[in-house]
N, C-alpha and C positions, 0 to 999 in steps of 0.2 A: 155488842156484836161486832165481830170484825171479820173481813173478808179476804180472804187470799188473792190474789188480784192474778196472781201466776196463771198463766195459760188461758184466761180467761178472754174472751176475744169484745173489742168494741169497735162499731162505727161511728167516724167523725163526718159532720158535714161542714163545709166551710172549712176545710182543712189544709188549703192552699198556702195558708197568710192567718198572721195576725194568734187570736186565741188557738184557732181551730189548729193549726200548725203546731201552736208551743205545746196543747192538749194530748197530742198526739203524741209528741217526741217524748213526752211525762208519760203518761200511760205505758209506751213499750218501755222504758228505762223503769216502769214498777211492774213488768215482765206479761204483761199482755199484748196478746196479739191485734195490730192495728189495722182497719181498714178506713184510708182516706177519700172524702169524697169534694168534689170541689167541681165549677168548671171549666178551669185552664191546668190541662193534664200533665204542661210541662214543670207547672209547679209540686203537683203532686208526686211527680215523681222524682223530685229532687227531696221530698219529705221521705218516700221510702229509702231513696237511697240512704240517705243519712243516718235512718232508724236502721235500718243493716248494715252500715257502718261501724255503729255501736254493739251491733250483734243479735239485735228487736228483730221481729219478727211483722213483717208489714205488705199490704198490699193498696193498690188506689183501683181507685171508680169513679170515672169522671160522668156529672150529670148536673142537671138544675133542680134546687129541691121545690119549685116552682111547678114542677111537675108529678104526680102522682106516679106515673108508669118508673120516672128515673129514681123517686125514692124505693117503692117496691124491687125494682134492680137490685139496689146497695143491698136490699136487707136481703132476699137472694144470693147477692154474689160473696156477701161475708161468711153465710152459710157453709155453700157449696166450696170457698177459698180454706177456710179453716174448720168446718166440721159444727159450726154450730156459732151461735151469736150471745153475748149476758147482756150487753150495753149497748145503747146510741147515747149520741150526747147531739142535738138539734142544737148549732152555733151557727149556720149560715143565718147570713142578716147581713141588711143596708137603712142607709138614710138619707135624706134628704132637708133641707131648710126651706121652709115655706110657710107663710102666715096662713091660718086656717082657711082663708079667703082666696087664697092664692093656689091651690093644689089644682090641678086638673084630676077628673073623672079616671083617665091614665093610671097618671103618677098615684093616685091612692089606689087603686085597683092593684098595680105591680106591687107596693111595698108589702102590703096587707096579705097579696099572693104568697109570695116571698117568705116574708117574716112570719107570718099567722099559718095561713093554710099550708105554706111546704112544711113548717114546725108540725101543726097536728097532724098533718097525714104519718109521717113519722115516729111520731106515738103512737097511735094509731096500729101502725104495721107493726110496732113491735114490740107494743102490749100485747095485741094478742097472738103473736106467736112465742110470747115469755110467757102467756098464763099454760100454755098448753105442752110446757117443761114440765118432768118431774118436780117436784121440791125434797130438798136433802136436807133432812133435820130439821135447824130454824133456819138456815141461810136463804137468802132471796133467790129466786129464781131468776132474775135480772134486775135492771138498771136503767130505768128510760129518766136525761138530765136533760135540762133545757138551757139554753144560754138566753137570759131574759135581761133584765139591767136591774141600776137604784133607779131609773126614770119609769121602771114600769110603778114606782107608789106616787107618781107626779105626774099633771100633764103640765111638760115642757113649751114654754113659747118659742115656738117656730121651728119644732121636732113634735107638735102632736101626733100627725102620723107613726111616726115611729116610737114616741112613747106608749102610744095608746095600743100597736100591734105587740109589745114589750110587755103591755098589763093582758092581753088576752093571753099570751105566753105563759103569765103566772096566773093567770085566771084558771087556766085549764090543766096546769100542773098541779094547783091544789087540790082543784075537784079531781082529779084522774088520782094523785096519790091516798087521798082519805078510800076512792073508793076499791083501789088496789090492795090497799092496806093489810087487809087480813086476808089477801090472797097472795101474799108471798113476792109481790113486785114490787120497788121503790120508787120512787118518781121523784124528782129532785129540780128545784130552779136554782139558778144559779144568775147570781145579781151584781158584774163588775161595777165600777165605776169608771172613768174614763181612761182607755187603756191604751200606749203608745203601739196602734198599728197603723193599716194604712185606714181606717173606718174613716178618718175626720179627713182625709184627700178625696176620697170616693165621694165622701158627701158635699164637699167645697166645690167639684166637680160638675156633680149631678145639680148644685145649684148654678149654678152660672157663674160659680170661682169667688162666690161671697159670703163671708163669713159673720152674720146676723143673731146668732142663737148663742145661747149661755152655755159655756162650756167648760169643761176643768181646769183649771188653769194647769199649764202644762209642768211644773215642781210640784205638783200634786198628784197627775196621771200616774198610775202603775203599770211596771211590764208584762205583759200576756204571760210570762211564768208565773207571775205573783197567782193568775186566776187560775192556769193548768195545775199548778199545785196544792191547792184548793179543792179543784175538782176532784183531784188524787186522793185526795186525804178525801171527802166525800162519797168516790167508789171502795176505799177500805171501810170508812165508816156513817153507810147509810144516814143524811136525814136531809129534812122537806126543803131549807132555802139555805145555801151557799155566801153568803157576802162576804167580801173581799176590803171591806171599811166599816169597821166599828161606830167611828164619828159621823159617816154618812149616815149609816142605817139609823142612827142616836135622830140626826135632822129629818131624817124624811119622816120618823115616826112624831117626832114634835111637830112638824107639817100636819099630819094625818089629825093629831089632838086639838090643834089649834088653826086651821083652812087659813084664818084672814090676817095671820101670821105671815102664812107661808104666800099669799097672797102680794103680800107687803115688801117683803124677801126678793119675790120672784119681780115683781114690777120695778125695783130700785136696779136693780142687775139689769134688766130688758132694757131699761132706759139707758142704761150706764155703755152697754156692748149697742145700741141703737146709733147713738151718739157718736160713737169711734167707729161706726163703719163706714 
């Protein structure tokens, strides 16, 4: 089955920077109408500018998806801006480095807010107002995609928070798409692996400017087109997980078969990046 993507309309979250951005400019350049959601609006609106530049069809919504009221907004204001919604794509997301030990009460409250909870409210809002679309033929009635990682099949040393809000992400795009299934909606995760934005400053940041944790090395990271075009190809041709690395996805499943493997892997690397910090 494949999807006309033309006129069809999607909301980005996190669309300031980084995936959510490239996401965006890919979707109107495969002729859908974009609405940007982020919360520094001056960025947002250098994304529309651009998509109508090209001649795309776009509009922004500045909000925190942190919040319940400001996601229900976006899916509103895409409506009411272009006449109707098919897609969200849930990309807003942060991180931070912190030994398990080390997290405050806080810092795991916000990421989890953030990451987990603004992700499903947004499902959420726009499952059900896709289940309550007509359906045309076999074609889906929408497209709720998540931006989740390869760290949500691993929990990462000294990104547990963040790996672990990345597996509820696919936790709950599995179960929401089996049970969407035969109701004409598609639900989709989507699993980069380390992608050159700004995620890994924000997170060096939010740690105290130190950098502890195992990470891609950087002649291996991919550009956020690599994952926007992915996604692309994903909203033409519906299905459940997205990955963007063949040889990862090959390792994390060999992880999953063999734990004290991946054990052994993961503690030579901790040691190795502990060492040089």
């Amino acid at each position: 089955m494949r999807v006309d993507l033309r006129g069809k309309v999607i909301a980005i979250t996190g669309a300031s920077s980084g995936i959510g951005r490239a996401t965006a400019i890919a979707c109107a350049r495969a002729g859908m109408s974009v609405v940007v959601h982020a919360r520094r609006e001056d960025r947002l609106i250098e994304v529309v500018k651009q998509i109508e530049s090209e001649g795309g069809r776009a509009a922004w919504c500045s909000g925190d998806v942190a919040r319940t009221e400001d996601n229900r907004r976006l899916v509103d204001f895409a409506v009411s801006r272009f006449g109707s919604l098919y897609s969200v794509f849930a990309n807003a997301g942060y991180g931070l480095e912190r030994p398990v030990l080390g997290y405050t009460d806080e810092e795991l409250l916000a990421i989890f807010q953030t990451n987990f909870q603004g992700t499903l409210d947004l499902m959420r809002l726009a499952g059900r107002m896709l289940l309550e679309r007509p359906r045309v033929d076999d074609q889906p009635r929408g497209h709720v995609l998540v931006c989740s990682s390869c760290v949500s099949k691993i929990g990462l040393p000294q990104y547990a928070a963040y790996s672990a809000s990345k597996a509820l992400q696919d936790h709950f795009a599995r179960a929401m798409r089996i049970e969407l299934a035969d109701q004409g909606v598609a639900v989709s995760s989507v699993h980069p692996i380390g992608t050159r934005t700004e995620f890994f400053d924000v997170a060096k940041d939010l740690s105290g400017g130190k950098r502890v944790s195992i990470q891609t090395p950087e002649r291996f990271k991919q550009p956020a087109e690599t994952v926007a075009d992915a996604v692309v190809r994903c909203l033409r041709r519906p299905r459940g997980e997205v990955w963007t690395s063949t040889p990862m996805r090959a390792l994390l499943a060999l992880g999953t078969l063999f734990p004290g493997f991946a054990d052994y892997l993961l503690l030579r690397r901790h040691r190795s990046v502990s060492r040089g910090a």
